[in-house]
mmCIF file of the N, C-alpha and C atoms, coordinates in Angstrom:
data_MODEL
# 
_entry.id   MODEL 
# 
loop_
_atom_site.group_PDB 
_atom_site.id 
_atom_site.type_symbol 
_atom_site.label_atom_id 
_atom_site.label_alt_id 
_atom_site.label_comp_id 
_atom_site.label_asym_id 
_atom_site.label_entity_id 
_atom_site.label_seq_id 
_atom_site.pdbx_PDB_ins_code 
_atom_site.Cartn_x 
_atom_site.Cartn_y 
_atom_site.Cartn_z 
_atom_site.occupancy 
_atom_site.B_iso_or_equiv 
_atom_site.pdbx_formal_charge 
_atom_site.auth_seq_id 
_atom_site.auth_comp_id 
_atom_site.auth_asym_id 
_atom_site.auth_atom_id 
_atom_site.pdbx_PDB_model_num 
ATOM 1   N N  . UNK A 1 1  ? 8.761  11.761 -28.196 1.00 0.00 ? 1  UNK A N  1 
ATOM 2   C CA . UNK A 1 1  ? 8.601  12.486 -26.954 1.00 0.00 ? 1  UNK A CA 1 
ATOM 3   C C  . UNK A 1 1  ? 9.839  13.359 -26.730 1.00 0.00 ? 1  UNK A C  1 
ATOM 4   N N  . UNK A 1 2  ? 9.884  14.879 -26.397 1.00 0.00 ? 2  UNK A N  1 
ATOM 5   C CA . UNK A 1 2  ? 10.637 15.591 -26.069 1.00 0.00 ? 2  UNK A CA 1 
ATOM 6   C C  . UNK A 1 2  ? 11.192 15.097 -24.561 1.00 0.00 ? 2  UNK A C  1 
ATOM 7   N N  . UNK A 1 3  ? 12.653 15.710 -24.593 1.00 0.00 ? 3  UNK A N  1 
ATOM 8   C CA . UNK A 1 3  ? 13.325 15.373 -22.997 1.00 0.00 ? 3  UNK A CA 1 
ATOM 9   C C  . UNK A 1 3  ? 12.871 15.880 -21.990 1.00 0.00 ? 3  UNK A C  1 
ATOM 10  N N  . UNK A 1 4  ? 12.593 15.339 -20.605 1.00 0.00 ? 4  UNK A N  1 
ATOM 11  C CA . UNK A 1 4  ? 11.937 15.874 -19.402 1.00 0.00 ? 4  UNK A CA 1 
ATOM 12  C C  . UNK A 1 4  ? 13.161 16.678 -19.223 1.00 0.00 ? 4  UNK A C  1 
ATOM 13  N N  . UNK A 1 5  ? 12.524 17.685 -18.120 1.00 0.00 ? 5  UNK A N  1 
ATOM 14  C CA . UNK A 1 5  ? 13.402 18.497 -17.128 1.00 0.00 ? 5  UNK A CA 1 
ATOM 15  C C  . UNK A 1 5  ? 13.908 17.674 -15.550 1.00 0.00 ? 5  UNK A C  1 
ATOM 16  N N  . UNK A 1 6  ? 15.630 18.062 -15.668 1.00 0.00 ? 6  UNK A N  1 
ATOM 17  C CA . UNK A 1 6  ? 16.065 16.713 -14.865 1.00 0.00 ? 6  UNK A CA 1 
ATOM 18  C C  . UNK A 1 6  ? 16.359 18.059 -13.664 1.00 0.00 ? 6  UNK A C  1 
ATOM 19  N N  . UNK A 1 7  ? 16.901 18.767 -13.641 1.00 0.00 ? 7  UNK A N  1 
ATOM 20  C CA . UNK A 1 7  ? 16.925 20.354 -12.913 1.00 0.00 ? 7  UNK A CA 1 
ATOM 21  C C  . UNK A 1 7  ? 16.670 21.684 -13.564 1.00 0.00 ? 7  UNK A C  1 
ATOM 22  N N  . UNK A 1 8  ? 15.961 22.498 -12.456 1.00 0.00 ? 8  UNK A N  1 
ATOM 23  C CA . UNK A 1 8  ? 15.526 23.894 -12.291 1.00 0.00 ? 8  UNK A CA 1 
ATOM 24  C C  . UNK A 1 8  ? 16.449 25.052 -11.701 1.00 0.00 ? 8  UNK A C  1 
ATOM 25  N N  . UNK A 1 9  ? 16.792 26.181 -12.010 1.00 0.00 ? 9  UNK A N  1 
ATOM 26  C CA . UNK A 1 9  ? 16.808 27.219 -11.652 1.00 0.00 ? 9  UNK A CA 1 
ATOM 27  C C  . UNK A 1 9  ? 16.424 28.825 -11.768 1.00 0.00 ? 9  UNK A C  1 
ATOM 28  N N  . UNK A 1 10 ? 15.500 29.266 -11.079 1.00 0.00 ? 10 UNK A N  1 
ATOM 29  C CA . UNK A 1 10 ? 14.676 30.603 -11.028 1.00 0.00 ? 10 UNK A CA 1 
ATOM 30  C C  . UNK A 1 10 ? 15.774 31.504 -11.291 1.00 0.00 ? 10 UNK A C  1 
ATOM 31  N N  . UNK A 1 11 ? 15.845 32.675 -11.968 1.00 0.00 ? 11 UNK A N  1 
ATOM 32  C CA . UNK A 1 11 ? 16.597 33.533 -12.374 1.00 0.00 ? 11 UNK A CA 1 
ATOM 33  C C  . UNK A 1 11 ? 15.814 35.054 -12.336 1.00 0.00 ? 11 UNK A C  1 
ATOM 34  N N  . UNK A 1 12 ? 16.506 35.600 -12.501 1.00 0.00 ? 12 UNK A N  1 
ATOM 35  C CA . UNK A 1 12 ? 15.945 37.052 -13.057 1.00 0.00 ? 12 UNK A CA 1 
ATOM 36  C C  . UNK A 1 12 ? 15.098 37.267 -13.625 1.00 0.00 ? 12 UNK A C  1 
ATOM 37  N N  . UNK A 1 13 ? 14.397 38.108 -14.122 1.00 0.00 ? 13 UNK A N  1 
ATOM 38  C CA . UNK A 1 13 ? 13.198 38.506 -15.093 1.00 0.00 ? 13 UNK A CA 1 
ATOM 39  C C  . UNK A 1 13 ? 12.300 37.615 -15.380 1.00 0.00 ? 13 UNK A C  1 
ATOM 40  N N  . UNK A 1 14 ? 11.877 36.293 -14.174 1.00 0.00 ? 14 UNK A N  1 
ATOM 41  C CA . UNK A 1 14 ? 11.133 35.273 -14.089 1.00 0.00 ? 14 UNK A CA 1 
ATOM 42  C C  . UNK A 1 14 ? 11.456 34.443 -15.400 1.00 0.00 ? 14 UNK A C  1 
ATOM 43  N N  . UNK A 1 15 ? 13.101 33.852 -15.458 1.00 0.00 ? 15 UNK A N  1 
ATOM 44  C CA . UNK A 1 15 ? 12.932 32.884 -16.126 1.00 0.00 ? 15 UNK A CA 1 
ATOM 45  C C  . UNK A 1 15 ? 13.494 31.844 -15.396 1.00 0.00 ? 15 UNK A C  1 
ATOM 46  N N  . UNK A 1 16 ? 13.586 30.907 -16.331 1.00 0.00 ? 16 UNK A N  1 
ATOM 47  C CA . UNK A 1 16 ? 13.944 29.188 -15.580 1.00 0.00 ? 16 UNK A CA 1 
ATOM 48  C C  . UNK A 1 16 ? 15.004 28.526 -16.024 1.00 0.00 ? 16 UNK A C  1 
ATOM 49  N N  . UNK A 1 17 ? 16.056 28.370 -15.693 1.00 0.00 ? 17 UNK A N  1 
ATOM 50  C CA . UNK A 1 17 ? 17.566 27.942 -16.293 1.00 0.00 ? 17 UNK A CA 1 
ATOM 51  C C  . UNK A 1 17 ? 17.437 26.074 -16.238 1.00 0.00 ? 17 UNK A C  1 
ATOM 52  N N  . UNK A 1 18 ? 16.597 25.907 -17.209 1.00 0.00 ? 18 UNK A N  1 
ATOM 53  C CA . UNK A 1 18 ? 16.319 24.150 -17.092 1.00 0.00 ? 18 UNK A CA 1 
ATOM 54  C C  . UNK A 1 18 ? 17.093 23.289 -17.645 1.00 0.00 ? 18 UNK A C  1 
ATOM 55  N N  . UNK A 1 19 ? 17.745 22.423 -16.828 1.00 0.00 ? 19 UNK A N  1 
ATOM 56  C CA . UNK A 1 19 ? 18.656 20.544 -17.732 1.00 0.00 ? 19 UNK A CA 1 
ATOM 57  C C  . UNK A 1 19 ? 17.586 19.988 -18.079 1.00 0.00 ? 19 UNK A C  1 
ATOM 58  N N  . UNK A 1 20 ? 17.627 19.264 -19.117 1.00 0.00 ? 20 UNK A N  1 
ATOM 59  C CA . UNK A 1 20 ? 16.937 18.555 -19.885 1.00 0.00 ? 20 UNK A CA 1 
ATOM 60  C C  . UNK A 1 20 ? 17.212 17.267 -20.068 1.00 0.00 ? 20 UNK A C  1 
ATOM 61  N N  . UNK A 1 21 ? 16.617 16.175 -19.537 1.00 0.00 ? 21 UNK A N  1 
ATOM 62  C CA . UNK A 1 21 ? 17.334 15.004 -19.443 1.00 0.00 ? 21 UNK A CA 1 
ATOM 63  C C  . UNK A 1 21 ? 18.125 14.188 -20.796 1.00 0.00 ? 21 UNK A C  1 
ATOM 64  N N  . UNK A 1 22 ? 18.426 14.950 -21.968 1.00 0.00 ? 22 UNK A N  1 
ATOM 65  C CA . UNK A 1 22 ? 19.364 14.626 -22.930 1.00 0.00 ? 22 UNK A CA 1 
ATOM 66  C C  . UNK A 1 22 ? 20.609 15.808 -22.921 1.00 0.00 ? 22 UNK A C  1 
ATOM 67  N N  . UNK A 1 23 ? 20.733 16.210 -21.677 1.00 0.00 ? 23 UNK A N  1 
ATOM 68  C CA . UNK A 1 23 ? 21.697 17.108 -21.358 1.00 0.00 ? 23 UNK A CA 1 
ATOM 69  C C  . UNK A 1 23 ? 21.809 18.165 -21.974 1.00 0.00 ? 23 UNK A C  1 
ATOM 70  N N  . UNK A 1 24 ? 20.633 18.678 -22.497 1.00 0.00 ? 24 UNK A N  1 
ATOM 71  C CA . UNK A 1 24 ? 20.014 20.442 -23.256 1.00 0.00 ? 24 UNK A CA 1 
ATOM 72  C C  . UNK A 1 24 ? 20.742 21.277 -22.001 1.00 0.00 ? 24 UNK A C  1 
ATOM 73  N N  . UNK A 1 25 ? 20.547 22.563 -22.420 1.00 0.00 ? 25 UNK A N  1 
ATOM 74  C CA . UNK A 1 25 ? 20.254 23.569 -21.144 1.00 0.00 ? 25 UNK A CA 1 
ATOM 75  C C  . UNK A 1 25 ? 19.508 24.562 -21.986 1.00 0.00 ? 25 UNK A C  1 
ATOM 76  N N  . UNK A 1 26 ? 18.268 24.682 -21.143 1.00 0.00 ? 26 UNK A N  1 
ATOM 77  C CA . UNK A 1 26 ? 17.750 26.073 -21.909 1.00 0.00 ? 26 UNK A CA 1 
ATOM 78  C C  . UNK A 1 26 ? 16.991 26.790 -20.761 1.00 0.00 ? 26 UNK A C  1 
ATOM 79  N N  . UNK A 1 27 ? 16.724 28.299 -21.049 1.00 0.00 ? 27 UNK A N  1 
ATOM 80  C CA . UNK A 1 27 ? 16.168 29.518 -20.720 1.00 0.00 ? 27 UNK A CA 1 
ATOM 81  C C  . UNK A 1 27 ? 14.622 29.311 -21.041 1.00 0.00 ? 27 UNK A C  1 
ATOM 82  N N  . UNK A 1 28 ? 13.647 29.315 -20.539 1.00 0.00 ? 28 UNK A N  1 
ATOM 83  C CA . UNK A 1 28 ? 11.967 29.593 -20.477 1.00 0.00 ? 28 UNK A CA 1 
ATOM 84  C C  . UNK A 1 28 ? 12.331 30.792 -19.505 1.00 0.00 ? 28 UNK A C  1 
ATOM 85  N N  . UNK A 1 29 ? 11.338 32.073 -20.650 1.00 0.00 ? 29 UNK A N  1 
ATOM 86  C CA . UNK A 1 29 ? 10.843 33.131 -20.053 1.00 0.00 ? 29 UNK A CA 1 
ATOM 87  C C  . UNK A 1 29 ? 9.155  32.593 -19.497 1.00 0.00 ? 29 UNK A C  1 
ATOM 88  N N  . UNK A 1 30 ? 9.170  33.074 -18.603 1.00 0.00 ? 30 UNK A N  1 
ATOM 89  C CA . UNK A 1 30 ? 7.660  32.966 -18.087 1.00 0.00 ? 30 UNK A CA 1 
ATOM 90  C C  . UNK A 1 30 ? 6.820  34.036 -17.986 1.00 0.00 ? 30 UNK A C  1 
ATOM 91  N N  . UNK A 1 31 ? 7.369  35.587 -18.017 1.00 0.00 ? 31 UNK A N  1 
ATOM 92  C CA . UNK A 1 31 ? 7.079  36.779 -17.830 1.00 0.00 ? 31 UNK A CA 1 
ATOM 93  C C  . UNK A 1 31 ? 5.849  36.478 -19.083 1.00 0.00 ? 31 UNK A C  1 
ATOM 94  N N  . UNK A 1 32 ? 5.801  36.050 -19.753 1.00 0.00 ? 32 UNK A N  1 
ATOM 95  C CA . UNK A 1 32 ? 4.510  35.721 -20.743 1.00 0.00 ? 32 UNK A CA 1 
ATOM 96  C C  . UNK A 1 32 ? 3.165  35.078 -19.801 1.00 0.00 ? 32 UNK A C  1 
ATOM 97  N N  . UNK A 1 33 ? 3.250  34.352 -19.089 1.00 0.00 ? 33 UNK A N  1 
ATOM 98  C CA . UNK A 1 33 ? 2.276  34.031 -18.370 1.00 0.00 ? 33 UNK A CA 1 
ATOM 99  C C  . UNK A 1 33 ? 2.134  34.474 -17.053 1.00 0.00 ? 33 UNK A C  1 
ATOM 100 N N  . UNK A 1 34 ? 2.123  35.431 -16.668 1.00 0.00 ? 34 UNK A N  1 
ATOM 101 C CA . UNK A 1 34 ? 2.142  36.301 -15.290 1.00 0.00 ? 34 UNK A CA 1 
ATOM 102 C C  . UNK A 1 34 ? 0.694  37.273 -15.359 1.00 0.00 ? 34 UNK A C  1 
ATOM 103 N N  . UNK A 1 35 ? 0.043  36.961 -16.828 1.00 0.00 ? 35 UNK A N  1 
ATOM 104 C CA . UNK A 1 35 ? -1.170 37.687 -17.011 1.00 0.00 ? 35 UNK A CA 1 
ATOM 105 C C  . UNK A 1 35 ? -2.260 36.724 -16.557 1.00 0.00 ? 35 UNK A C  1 
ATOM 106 N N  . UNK A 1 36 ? -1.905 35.170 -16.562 1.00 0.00 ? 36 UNK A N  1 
ATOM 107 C CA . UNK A 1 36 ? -2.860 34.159 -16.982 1.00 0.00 ? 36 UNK A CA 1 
ATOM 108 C C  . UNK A 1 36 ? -3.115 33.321 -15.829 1.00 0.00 ? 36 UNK A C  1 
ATOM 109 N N  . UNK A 1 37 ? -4.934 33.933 -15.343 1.00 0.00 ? 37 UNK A N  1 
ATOM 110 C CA . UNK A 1 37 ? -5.285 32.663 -14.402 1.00 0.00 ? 37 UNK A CA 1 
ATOM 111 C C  . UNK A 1 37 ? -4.032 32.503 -13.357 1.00 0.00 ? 37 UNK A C  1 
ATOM 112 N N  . UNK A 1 38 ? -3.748 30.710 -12.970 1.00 0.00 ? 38 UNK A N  1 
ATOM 113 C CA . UNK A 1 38 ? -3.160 30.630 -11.681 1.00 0.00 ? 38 UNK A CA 1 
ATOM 114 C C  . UNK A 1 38 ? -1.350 31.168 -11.958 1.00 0.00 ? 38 UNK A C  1 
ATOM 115 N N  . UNK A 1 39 ? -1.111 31.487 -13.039 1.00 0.00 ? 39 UNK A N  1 
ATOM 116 C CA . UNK A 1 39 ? 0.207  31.871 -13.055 1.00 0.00 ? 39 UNK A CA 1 
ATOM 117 C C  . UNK A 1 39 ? 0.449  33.172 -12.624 1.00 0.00 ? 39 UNK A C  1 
ATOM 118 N N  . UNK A 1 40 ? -0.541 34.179 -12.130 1.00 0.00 ? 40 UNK A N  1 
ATOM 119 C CA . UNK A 1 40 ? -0.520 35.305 -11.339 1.00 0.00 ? 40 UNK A CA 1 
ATOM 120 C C  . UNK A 1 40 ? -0.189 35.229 -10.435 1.00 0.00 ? 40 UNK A C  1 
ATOM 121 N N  . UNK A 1 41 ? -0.065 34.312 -9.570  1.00 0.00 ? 41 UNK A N  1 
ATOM 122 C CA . UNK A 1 41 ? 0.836  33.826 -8.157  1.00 0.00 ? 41 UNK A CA 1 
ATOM 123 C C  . UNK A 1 41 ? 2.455  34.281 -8.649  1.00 0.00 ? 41 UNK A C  1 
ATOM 124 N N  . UNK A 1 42 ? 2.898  33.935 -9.979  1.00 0.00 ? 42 UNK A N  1 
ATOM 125 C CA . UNK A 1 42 ? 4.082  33.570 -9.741  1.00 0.00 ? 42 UNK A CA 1 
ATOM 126 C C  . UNK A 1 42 ? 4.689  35.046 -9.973  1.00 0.00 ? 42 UNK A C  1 
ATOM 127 N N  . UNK A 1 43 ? 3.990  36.503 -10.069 1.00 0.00 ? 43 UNK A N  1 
ATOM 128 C CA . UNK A 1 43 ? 4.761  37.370 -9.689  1.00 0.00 ? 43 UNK A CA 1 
ATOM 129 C C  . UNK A 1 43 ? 5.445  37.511 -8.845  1.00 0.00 ? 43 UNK A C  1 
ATOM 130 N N  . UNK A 1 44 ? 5.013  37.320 -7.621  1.00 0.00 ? 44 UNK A N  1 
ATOM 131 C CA . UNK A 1 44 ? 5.595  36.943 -6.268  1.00 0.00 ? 44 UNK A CA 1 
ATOM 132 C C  . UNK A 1 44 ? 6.886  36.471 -6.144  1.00 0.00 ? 44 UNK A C  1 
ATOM 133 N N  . UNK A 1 45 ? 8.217  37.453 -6.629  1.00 0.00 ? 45 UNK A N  1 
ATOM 134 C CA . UNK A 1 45 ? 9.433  36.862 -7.061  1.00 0.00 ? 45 UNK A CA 1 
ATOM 135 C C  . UNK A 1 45 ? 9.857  35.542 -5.997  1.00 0.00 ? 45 UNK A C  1 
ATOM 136 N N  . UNK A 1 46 ? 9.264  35.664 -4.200  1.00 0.00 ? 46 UNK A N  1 
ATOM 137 C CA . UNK A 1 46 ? 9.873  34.731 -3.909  1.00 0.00 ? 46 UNK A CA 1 
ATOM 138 C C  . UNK A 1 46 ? 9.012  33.783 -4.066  1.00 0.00 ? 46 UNK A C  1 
ATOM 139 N N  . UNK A 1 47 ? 7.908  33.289 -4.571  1.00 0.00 ? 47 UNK A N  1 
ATOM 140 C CA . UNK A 1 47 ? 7.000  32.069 -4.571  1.00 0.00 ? 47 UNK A CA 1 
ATOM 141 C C  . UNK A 1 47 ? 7.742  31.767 -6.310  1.00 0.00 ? 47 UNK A C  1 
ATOM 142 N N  . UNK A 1 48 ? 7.720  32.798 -6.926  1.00 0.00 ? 48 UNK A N  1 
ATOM 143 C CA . UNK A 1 48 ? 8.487  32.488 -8.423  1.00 0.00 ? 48 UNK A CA 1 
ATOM 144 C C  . UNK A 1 48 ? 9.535  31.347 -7.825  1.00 0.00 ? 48 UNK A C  1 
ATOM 145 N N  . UNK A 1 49 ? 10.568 31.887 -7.186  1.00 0.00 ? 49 UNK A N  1 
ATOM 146 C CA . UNK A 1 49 ? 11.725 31.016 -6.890  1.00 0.00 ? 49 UNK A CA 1 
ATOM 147 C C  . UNK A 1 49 ? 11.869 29.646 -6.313  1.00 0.00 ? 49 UNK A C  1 
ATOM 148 N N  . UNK A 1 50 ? 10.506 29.593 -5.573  1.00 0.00 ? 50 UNK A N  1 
ATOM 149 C CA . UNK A 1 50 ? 10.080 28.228 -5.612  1.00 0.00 ? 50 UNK A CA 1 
ATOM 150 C C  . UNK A 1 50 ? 9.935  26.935 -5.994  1.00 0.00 ? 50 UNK A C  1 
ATOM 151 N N  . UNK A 1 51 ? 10.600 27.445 -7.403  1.00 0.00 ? 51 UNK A N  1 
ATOM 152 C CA . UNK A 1 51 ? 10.606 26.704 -9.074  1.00 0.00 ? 51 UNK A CA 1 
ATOM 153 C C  . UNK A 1 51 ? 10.766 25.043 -8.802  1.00 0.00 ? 51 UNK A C  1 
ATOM 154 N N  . UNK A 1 52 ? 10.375 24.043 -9.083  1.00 0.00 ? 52 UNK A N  1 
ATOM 155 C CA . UNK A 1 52 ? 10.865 22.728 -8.593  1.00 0.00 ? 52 UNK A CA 1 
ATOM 156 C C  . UNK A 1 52 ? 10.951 22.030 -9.430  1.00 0.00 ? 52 UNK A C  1 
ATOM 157 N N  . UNK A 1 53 ? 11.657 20.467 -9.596  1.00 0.00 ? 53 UNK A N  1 
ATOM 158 C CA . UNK A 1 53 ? 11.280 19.707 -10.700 1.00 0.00 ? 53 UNK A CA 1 
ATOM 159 C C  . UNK A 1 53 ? 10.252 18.827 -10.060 1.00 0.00 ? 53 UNK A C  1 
ATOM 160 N N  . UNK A 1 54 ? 8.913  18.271 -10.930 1.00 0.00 ? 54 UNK A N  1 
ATOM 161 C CA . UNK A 1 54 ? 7.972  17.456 -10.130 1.00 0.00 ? 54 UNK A CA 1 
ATOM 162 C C  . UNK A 1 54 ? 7.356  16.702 -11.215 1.00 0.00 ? 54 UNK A C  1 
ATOM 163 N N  . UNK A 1 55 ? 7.736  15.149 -11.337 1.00 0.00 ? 55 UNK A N  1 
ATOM 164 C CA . UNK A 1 55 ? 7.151  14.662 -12.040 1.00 0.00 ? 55 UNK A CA 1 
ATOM 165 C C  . UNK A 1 55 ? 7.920  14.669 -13.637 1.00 0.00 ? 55 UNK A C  1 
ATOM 166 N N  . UNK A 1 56 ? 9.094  15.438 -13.531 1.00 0.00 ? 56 UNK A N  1 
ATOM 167 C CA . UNK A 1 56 ? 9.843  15.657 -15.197 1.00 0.00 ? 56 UNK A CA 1 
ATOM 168 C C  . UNK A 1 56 ? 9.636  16.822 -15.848 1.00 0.00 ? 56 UNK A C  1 
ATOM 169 N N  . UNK A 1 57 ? 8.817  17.734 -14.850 1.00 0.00 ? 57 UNK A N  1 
ATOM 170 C CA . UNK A 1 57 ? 8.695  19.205 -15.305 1.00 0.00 ? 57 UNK A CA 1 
ATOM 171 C C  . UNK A 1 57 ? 8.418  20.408 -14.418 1.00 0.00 ? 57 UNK A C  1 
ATOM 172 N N  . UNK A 1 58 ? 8.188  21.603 -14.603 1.00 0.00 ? 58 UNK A N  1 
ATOM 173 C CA . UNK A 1 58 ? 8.553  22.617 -13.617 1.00 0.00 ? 58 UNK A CA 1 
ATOM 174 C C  . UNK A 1 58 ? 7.379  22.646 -12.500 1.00 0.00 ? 58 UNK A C  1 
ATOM 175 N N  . UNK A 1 59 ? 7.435  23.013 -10.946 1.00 0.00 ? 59 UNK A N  1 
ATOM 176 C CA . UNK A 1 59 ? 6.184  22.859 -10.378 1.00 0.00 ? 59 UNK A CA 1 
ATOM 177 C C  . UNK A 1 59 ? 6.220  24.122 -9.173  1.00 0.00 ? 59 UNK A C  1 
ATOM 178 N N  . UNK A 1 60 ? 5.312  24.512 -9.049  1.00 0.00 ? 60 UNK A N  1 
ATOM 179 C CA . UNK A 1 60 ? 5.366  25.343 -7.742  1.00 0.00 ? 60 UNK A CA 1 
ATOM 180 C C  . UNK A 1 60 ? 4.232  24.703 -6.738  1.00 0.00 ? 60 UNK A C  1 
ATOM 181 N N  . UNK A 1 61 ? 4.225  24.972 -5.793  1.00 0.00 ? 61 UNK A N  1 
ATOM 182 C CA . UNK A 1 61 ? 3.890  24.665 -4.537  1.00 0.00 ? 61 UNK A CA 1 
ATOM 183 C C  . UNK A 1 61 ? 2.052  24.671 -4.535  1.00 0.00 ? 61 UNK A C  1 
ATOM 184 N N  . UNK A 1 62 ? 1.448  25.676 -5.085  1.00 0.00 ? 62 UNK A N  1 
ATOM 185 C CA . UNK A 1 62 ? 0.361  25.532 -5.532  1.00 0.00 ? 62 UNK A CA 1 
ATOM 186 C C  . UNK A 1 62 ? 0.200  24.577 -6.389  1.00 0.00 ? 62 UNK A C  1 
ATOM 187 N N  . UNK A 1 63 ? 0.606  23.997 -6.979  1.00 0.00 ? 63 UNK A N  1 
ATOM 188 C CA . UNK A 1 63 ? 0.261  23.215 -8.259  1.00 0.00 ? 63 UNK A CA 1 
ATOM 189 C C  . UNK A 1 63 ? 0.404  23.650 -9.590  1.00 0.00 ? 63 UNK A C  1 
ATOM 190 N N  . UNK A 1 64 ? 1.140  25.079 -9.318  1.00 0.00 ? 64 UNK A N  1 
ATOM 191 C CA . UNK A 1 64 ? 0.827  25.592 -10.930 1.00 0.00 ? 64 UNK A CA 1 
ATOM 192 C C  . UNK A 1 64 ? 2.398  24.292 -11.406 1.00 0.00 ? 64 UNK A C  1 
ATOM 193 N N  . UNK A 1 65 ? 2.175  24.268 -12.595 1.00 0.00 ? 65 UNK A N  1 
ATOM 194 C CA . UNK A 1 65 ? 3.206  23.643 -13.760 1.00 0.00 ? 65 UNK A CA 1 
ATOM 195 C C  . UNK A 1 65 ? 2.973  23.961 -15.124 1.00 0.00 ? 65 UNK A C  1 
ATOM 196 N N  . UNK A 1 66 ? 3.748  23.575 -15.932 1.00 0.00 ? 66 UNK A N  1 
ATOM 197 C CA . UNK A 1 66 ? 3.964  24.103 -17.488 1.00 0.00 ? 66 UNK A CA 1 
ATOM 198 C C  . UNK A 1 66 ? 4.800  22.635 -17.706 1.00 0.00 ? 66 UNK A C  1 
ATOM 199 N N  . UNK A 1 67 ? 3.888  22.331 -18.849 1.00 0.00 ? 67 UNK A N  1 
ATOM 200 C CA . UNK A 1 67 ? 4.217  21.101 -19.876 1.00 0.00 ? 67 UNK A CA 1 
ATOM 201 C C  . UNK A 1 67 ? 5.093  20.869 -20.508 1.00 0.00 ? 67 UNK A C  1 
ATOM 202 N N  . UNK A 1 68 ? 5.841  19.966 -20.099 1.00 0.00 ? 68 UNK A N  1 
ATOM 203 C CA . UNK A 1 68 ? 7.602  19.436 -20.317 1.00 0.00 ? 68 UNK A CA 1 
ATOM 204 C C  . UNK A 1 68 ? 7.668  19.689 -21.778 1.00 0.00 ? 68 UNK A C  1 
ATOM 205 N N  . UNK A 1 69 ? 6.726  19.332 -22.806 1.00 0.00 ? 69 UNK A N  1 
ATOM 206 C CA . UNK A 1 69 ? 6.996  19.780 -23.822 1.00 0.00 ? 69 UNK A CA 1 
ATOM 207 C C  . UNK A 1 69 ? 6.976  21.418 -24.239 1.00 0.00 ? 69 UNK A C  1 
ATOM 208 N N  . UNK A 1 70 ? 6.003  21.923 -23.875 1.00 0.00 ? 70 UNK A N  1 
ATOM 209 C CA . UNK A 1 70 ? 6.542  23.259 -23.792 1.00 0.00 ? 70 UNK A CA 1 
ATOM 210 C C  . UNK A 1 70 ? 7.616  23.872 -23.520 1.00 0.00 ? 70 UNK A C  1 
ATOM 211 N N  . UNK A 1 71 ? 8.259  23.626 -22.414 1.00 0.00 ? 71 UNK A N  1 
ATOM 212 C CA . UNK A 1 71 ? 9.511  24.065 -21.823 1.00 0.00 ? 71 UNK A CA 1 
ATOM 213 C C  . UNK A 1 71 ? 10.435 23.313 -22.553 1.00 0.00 ? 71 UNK A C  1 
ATOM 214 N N  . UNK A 1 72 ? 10.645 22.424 -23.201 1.00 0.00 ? 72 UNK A N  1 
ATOM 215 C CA . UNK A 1 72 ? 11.609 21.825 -23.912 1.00 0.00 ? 72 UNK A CA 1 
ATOM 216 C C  . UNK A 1 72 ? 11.446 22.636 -25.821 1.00 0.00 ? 72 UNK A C  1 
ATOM 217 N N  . UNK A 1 73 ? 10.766 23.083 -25.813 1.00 0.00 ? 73 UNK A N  1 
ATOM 218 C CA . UNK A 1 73 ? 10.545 23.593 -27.599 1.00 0.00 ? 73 UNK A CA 1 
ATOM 219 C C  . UNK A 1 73 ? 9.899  25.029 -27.585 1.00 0.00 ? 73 UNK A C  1 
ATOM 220 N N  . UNK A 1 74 ? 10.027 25.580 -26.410 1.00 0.00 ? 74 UNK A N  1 
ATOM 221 C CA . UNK A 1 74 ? 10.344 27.015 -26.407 1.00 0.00 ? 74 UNK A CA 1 
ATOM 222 C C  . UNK A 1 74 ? 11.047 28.163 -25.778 1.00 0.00 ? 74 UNK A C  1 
ATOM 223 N N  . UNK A 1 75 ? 11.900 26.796 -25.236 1.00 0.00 ? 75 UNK A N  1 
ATOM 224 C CA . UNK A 1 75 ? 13.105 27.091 -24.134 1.00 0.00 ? 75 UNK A CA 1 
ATOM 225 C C  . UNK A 1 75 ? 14.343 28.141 -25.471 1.00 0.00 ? 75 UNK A C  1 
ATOM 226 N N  . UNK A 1 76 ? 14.764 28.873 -24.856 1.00 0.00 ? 76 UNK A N  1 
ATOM 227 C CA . UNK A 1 76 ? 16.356 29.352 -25.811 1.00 0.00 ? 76 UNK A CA 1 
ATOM 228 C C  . UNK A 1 76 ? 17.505 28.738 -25.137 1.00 0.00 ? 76 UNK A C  1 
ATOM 229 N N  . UNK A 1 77 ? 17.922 27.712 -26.050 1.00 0.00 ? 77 UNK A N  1 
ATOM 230 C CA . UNK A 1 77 ? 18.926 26.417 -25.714 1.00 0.00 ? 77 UNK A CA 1 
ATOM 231 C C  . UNK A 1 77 ? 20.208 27.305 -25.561 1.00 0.00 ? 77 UNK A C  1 
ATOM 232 N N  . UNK A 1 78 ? 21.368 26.941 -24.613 1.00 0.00 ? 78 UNK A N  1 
ATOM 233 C CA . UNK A 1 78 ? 21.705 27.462 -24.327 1.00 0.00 ? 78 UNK A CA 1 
ATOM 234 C C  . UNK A 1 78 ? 23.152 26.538 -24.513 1.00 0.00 ? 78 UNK A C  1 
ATOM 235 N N  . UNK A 1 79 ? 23.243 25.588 -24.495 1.00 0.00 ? 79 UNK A N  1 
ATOM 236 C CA . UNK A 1 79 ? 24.163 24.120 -24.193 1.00 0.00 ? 79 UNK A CA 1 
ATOM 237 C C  . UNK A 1 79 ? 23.152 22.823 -25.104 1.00 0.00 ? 79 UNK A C  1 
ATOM 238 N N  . UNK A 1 80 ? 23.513 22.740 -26.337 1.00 0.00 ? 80 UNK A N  1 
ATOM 239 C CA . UNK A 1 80 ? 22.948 21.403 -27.225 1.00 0.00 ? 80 UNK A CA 1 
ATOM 240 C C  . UNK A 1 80 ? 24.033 20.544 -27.216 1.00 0.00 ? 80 UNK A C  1 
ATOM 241 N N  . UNK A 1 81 ? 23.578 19.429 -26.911 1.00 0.00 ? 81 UNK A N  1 
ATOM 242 C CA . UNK A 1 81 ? 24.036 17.625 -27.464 1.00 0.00 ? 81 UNK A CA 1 
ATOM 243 C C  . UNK A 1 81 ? 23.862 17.296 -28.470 1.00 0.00 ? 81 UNK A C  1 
# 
């Protein structure tokens, strides 16, 4: 099992500055899913910023989320352990 996300932060150009609970840090662009279904909400730079941790991975207020493993193995690591 890949490491959950232990904190979030919304950034610029809709990405996500995520800790990784084995003390990773990595970058997820999301601007890839801003075409798709309920992730069209998250143009909305301030509902974007909304970004939360819920459950060990990213969440917005609607319910949208993206799968801890995803965000952990296509994140650009930024800080490795």
């Amino acid at each position: 099992m890949n490491p959950r996300v232990k904190t979030v932060v919304a950034t610029e150009g809709y990405k996500l500055e995520i800790t990784f609970s084995n003390g990773e840090v990595g970058v997820y662009d999301c601007a890839p899913l801003l075409d798709f279904g309920v992730f069209g909400e998250l143009r909305d730079i301030n509902y974007f910023q909304q970004a939360r941790v819920e459950s060990d991975t990213v969440a917005w207020p609607h319910e949208q989320d993206i799968c801890p493993d995803t965000l952990y193995e296509d994140s650009k690591k930024l800080i490795s352990k």
